[in-house]
KOLGU-4560 file (N, C-alpha, C; in nm, 3 decimals, padded with zeros to 5 digits):
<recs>
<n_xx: -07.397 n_yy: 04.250 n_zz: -03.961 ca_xx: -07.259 ca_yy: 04.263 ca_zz: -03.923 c_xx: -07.189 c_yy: 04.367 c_zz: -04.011 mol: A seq: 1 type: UNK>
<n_xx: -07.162 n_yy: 04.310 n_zz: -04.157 ca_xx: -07.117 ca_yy: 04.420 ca_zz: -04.206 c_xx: -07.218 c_yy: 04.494 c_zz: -04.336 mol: A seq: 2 type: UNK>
<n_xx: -07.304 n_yy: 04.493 n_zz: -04.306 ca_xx: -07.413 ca_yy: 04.570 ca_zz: -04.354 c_xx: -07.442 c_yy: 04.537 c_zz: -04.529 mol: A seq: 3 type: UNK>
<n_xx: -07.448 n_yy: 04.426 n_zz: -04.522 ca_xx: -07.493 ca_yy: 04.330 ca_zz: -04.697 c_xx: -07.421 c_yy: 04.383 c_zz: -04.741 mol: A seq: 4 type: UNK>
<n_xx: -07.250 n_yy: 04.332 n_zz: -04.727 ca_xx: -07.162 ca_yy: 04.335 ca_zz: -04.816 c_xx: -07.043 c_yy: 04.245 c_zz: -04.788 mol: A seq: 5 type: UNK>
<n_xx: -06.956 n_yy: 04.249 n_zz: -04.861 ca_xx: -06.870 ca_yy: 04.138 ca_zz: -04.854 c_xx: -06.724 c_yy: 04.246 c_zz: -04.829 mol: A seq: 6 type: UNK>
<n_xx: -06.620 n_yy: 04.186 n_zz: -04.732 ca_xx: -06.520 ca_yy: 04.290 ca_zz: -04.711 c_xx: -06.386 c_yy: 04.191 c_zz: -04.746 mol: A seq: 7 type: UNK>
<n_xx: -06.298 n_yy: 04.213 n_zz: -04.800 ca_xx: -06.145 ca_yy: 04.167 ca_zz: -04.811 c_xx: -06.053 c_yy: 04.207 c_zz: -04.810 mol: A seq: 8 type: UNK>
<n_xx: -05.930 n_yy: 04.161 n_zz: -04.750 ca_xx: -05.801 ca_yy: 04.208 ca_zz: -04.686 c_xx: -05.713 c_yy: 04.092 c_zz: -04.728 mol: A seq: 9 type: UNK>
<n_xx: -05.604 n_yy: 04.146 n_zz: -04.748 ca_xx: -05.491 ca_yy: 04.110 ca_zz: -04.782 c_xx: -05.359 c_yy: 04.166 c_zz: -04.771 mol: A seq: 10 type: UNK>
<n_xx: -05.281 n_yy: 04.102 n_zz: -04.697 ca_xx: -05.113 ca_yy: 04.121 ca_zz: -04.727 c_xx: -05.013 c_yy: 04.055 c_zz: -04.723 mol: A seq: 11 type: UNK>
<n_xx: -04.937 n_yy: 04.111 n_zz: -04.843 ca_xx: -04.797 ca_yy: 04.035 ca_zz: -04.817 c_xx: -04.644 c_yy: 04.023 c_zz: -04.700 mol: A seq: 12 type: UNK>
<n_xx: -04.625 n_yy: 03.897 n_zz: -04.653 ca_xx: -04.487 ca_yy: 03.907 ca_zz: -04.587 c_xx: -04.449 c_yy: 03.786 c_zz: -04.610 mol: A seq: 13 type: UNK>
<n_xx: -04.301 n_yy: 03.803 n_zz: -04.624 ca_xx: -04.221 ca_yy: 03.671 ca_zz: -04.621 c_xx: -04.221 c_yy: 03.661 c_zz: -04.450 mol: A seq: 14 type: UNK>
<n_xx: -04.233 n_yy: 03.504 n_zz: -04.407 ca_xx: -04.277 ca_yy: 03.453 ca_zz: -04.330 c_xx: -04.203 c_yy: 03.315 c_zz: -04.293 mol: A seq: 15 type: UNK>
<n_xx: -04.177 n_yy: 03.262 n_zz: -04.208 ca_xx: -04.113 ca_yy: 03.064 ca_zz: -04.168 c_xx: -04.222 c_yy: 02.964 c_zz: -04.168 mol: A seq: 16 type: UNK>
<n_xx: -04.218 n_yy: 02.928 n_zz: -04.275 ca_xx: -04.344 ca_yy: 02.825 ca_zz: -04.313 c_xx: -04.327 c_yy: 02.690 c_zz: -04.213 mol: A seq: 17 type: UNK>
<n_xx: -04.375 n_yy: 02.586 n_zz: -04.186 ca_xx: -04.413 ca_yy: 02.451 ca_zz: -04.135 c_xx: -04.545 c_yy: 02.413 c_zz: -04.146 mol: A seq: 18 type: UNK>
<n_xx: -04.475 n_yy: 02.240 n_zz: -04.174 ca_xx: -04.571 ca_yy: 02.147 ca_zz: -04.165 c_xx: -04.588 c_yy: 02.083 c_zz: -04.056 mol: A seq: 19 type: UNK>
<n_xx: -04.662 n_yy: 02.026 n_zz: -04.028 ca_xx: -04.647 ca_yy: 01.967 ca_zz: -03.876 c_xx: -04.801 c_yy: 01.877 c_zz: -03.880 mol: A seq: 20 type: UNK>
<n_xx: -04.731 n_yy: 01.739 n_zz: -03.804 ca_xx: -04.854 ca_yy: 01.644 ca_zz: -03.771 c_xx: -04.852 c_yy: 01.622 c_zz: -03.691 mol: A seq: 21 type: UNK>
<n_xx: -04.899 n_yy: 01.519 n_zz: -03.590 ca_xx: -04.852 ca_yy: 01.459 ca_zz: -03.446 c_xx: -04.722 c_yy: 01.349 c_zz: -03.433 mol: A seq: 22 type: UNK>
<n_xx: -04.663 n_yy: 01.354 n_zz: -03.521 ca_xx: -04.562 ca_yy: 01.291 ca_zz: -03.480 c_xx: -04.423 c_yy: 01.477 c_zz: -03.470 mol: A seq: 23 type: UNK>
<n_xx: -04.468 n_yy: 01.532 n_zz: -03.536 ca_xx: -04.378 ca_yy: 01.654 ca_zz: -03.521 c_xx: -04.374 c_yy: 01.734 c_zz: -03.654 mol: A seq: 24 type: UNK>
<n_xx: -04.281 n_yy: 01.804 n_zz: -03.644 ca_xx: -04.278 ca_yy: 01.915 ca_zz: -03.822 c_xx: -04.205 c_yy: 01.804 c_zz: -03.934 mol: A seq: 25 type: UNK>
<n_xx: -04.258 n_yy: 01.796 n_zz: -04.000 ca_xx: -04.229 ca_yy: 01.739 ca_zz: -04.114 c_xx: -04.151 c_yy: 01.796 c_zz: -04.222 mol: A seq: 26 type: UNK>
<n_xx: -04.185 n_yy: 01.903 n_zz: -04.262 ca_xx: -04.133 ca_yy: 01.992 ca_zz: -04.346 c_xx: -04.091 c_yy: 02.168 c_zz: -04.342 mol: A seq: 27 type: UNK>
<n_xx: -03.999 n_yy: 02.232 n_zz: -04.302 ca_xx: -04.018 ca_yy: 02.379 ca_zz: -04.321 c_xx: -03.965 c_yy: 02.466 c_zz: -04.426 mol: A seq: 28 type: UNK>
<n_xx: -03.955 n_yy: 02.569 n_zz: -04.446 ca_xx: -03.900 ca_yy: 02.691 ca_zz: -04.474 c_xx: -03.882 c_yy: 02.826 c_zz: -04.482 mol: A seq: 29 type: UNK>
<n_xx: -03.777 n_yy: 02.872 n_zz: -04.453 ca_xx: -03.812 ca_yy: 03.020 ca_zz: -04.437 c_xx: -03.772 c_yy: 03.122 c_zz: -04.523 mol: A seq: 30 type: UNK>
<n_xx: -03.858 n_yy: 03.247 n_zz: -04.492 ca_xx: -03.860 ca_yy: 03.360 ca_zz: -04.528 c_xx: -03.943 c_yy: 03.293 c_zz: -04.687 mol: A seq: 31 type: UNK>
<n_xx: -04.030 n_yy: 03.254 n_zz: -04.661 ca_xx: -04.115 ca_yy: 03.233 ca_zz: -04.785 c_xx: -04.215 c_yy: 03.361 c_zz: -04.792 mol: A seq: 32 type: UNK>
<n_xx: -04.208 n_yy: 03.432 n_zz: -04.959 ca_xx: -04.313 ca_yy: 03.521 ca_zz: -04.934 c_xx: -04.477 c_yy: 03.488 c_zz: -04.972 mol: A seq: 33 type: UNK>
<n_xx: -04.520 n_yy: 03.544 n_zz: -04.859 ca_xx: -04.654 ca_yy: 03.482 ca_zz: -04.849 c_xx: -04.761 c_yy: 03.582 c_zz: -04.849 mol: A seq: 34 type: UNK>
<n_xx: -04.858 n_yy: 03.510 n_zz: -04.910 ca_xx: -04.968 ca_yy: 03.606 ca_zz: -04.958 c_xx: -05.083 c_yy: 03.576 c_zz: -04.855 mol: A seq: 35 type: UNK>
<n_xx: -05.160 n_yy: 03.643 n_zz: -04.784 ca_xx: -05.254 ca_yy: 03.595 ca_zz: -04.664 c_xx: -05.375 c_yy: 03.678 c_zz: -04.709 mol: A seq: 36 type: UNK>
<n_xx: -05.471 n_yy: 03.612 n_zz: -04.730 ca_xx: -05.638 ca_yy: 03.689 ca_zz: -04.740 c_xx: -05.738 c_yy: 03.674 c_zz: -04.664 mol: A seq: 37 type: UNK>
<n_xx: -05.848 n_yy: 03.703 n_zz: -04.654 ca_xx: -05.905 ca_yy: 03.753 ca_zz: -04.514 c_xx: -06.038 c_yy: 03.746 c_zz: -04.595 mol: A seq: 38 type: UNK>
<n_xx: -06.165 n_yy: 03.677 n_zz: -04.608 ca_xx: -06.305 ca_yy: 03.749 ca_zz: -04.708 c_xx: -06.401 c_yy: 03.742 c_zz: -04.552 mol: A seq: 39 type: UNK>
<n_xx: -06.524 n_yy: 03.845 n_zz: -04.563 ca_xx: -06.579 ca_yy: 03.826 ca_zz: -04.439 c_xx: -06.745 c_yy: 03.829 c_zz: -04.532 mol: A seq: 40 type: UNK>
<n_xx: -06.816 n_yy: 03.765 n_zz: -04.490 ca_xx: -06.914 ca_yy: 03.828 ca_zz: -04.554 c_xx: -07.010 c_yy: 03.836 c_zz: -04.454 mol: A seq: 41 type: UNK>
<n_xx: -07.164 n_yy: 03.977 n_zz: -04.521 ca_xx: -07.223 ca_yy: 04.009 ca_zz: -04.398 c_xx: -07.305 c_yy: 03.909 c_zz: -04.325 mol: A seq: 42 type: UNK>
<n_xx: -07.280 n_yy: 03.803 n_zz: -04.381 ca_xx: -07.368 ca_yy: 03.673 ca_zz: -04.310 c_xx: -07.321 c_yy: 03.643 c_zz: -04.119 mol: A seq: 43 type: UNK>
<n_xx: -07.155 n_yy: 03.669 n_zz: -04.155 ca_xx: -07.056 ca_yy: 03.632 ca_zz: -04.042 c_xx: -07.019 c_yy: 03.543 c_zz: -04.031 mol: A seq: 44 type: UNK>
<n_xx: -07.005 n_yy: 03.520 n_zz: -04.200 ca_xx: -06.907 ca_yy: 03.402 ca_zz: -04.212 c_xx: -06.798 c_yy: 03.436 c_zz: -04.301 mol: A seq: 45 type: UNK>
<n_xx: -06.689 n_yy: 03.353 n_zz: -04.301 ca_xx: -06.582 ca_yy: 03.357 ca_zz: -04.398 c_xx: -06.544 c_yy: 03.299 c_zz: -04.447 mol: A seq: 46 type: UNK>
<n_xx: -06.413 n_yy: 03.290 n_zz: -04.486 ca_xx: -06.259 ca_yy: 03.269 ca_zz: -04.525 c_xx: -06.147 c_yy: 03.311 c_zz: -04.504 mol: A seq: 47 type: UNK>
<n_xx: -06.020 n_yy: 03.232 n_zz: -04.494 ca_xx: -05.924 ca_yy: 03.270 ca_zz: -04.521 c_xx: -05.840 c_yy: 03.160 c_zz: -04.594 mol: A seq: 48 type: UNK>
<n_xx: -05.703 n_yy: 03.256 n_zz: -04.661 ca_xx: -05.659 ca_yy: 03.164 ca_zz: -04.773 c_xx: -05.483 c_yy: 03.183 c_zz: -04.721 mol: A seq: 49 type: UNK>
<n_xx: -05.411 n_yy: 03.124 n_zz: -04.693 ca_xx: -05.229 ca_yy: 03.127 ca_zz: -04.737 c_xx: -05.171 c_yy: 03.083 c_zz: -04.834 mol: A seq: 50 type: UNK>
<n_xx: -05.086 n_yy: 03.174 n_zz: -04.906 ca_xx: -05.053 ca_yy: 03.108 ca_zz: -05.039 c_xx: -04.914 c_yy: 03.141 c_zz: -05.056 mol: A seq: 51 type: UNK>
<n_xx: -04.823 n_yy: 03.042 n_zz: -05.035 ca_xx: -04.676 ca_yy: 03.086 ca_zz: -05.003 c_xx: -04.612 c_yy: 03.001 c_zz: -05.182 mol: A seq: 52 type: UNK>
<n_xx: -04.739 n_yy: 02.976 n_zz: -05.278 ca_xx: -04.678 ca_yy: 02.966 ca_zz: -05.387 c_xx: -04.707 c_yy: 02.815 c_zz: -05.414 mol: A seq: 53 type: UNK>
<n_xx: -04.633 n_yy: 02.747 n_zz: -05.535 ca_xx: -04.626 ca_yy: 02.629 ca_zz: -05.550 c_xx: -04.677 c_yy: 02.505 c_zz: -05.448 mol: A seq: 54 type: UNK>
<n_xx: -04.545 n_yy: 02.530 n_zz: -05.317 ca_xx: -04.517 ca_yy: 02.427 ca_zz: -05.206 c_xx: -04.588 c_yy: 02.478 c_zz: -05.121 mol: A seq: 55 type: UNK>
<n_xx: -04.650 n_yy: 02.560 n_zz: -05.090 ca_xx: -04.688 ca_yy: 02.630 ca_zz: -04.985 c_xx: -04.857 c_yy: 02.649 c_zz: -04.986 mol: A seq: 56 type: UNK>
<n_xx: -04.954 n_yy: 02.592 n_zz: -04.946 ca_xx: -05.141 ca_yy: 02.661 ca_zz: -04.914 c_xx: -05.193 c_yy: 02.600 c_zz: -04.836 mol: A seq: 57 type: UNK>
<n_xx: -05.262 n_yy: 02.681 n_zz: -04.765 ca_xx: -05.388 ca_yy: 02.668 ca_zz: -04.673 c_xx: -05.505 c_yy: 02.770 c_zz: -04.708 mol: A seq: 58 type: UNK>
<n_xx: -05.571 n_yy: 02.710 n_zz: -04.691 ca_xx: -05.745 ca_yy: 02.801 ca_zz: -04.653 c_xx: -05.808 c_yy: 02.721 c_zz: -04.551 mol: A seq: 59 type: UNK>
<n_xx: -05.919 n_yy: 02.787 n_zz: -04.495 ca_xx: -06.025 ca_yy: 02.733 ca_zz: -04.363 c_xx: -06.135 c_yy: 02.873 c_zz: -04.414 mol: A seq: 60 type: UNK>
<n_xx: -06.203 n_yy: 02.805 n_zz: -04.283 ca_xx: -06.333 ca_yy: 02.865 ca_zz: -04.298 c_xx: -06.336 c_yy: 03.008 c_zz: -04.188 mol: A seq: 61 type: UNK>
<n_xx: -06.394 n_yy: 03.089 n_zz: -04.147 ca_xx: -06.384 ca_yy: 03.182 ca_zz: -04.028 c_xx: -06.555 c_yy: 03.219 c_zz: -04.007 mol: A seq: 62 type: UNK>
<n_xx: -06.581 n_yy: 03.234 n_zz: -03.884 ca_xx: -06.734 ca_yy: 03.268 ca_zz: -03.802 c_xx: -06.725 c_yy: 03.310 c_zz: -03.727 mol: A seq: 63 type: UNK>
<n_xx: -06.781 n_yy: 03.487 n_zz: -03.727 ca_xx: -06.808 ca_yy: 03.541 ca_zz: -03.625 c_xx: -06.942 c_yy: 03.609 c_zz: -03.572 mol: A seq: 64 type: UNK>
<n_xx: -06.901 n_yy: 03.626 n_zz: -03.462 ca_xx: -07.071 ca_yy: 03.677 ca_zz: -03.385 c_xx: -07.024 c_yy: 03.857 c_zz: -03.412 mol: A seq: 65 type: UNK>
<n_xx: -07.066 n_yy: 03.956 n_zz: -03.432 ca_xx: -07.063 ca_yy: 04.055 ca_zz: -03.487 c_xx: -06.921 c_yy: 04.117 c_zz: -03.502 mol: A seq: 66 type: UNK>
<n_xx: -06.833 n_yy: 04.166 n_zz: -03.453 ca_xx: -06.674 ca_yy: 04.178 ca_zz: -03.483 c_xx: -06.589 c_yy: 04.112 c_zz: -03.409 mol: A seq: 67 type: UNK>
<n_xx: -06.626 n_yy: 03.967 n_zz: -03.378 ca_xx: -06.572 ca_yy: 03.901 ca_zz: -03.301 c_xx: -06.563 c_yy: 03.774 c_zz: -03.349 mol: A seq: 68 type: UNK>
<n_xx: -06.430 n_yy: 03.722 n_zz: -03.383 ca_xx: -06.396 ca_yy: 03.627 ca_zz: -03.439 c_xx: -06.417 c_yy: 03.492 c_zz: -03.347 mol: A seq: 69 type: UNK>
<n_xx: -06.496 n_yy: 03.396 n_zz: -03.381 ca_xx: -06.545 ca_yy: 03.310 ca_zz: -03.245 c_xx: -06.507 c_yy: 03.128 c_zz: -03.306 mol: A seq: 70 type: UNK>
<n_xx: -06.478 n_yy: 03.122 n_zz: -03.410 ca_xx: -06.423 ca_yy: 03.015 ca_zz: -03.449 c_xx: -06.346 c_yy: 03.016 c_zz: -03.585 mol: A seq: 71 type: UNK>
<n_xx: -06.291 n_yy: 02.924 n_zz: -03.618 ca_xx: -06.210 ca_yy: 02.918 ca_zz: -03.780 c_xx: -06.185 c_yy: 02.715 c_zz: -03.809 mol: A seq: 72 type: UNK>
<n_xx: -06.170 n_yy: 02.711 n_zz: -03.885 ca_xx: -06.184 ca_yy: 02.578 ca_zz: -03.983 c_xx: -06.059 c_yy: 02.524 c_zz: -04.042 mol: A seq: 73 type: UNK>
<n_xx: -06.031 n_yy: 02.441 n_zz: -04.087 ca_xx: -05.920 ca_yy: 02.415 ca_zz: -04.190 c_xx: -05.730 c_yy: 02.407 c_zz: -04.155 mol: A seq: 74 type: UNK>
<n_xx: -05.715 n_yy: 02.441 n_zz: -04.063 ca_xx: -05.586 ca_yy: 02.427 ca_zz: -03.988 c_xx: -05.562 c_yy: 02.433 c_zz: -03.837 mol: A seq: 75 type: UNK>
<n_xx: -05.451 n_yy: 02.378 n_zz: -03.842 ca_xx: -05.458 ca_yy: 02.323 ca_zz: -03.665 c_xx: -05.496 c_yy: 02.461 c_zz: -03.583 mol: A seq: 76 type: UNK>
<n_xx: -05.393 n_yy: 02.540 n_zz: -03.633 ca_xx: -05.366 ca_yy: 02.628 ca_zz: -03.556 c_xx: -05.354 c_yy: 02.784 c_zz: -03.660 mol: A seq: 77 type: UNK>
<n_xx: -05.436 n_yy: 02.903 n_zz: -03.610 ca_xx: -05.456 ca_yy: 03.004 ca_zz: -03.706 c_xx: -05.352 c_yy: 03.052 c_zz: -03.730 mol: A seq: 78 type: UNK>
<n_xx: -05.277 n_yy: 03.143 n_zz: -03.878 ca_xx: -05.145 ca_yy: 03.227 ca_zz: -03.847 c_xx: -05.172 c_yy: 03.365 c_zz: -03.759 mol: A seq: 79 type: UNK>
<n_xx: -05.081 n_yy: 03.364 n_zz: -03.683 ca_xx: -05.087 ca_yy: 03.490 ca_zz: -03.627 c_xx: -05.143 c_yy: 03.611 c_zz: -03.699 mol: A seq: 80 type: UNK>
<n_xx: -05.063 n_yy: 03.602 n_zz: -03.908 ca_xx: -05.067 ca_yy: 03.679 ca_zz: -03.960 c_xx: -05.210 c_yy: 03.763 c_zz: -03.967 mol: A seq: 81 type: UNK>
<n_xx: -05.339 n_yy: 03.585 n_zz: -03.982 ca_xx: -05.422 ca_yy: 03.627 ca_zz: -04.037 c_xx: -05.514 c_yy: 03.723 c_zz: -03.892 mol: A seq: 82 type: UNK>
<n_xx: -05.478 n_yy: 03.681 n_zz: -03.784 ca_xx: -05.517 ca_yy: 03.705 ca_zz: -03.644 c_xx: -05.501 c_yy: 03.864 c_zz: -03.653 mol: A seq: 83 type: UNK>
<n_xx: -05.337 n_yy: 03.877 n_zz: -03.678 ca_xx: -05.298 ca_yy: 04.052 ca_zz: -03.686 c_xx: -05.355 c_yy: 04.140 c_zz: -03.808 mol: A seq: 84 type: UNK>
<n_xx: -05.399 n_yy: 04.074 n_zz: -03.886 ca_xx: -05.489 ca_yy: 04.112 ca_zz: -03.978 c_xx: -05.591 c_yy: 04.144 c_zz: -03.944 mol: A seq: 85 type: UNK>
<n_xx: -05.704 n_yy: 04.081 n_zz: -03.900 ca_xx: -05.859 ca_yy: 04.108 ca_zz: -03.844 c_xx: -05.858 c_yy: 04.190 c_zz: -03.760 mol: A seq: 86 type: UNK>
<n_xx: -05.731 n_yy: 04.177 n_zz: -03.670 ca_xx: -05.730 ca_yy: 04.325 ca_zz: -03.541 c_xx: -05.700 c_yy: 04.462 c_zz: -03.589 mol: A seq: 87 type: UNK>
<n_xx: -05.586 n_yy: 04.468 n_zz: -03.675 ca_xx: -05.566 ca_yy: 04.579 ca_zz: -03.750 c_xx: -05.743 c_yy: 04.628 c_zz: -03.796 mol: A seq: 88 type: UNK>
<n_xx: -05.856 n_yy: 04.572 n_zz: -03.869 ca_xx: -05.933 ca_yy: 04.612 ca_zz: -03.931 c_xx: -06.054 c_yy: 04.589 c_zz: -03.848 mol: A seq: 89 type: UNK>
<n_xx: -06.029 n_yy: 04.566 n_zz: -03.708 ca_xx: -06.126 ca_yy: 04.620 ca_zz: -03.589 c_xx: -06.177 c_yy: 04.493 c_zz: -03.570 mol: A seq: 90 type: UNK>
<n_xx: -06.132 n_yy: 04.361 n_zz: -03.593 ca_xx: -06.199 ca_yy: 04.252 ca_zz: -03.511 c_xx: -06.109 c_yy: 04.216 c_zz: -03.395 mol: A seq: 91 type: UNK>
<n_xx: -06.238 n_yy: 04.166 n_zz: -03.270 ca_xx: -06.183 ca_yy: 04.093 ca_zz: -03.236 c_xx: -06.153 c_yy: 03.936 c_zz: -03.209 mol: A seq: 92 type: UNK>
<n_xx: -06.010 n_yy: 03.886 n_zz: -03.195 ca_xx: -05.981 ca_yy: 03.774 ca_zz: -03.188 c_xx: -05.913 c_yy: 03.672 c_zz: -03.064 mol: A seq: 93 type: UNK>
<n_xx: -05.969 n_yy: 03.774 n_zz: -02.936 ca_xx: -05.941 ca_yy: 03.705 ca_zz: -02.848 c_xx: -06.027 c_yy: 03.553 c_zz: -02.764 mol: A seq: 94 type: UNK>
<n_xx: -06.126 n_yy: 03.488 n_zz: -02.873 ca_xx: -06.188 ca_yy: 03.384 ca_zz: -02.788 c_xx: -06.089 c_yy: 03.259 c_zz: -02.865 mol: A seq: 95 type: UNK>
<n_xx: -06.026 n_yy: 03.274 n_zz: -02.984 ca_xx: -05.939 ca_yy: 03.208 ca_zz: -03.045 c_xx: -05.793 c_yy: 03.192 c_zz: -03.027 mol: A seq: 96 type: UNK>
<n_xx: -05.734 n_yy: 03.310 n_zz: -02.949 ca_xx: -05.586 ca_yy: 03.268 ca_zz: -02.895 c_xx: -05.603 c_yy: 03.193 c_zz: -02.795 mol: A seq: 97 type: UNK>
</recs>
């Protein structure tokens, strides 16, 4: 995939954070600035991490079949951010929207 090496991306934006379970959002806030990372390694597997600070983290896992993002781990639902991230840097992520 990516030729026995490991690739990482990252950027910052302040962003509208939520929590949310099945009964509904529990907790929000906005314009939190948030740090979003991206690790891919050439196996075609990953990570990703959100780190909006103190009150604020997530990470999951990410797996893809060669630049095609085909599953992810660890939260209900992916951030867009990290989605507009992988496309910017030539994956794609349309079997996951």
């Amino acid at each position: 995939m990516l030729k026995n090496s490991t690739k990482e991306y990252s950027v910052t934006r302040e962003v509208d954070l939520y929590e949310e379970n099945s009964f509904g959002i529990t907790r929000e806030e906005n314009a939190v600035k948030t740090k979003f990372t991206v690790c891919i390694k050439a196996d075609g597997t990953g990570w990703f991490e959100i780190d909006g600070g103190n009150d604020w983290y997530a990470e999951g896992g990410l797996w893809f079949d060669g630049k095609t993002l085909t599953d992810y781990d660890g939260v209900f639902n992916i951030s867009d951010v990290i989605v507009e991230l992988l496309e910017e840097k030539g994956f794609n992520c349309d079997e996951i929207k």
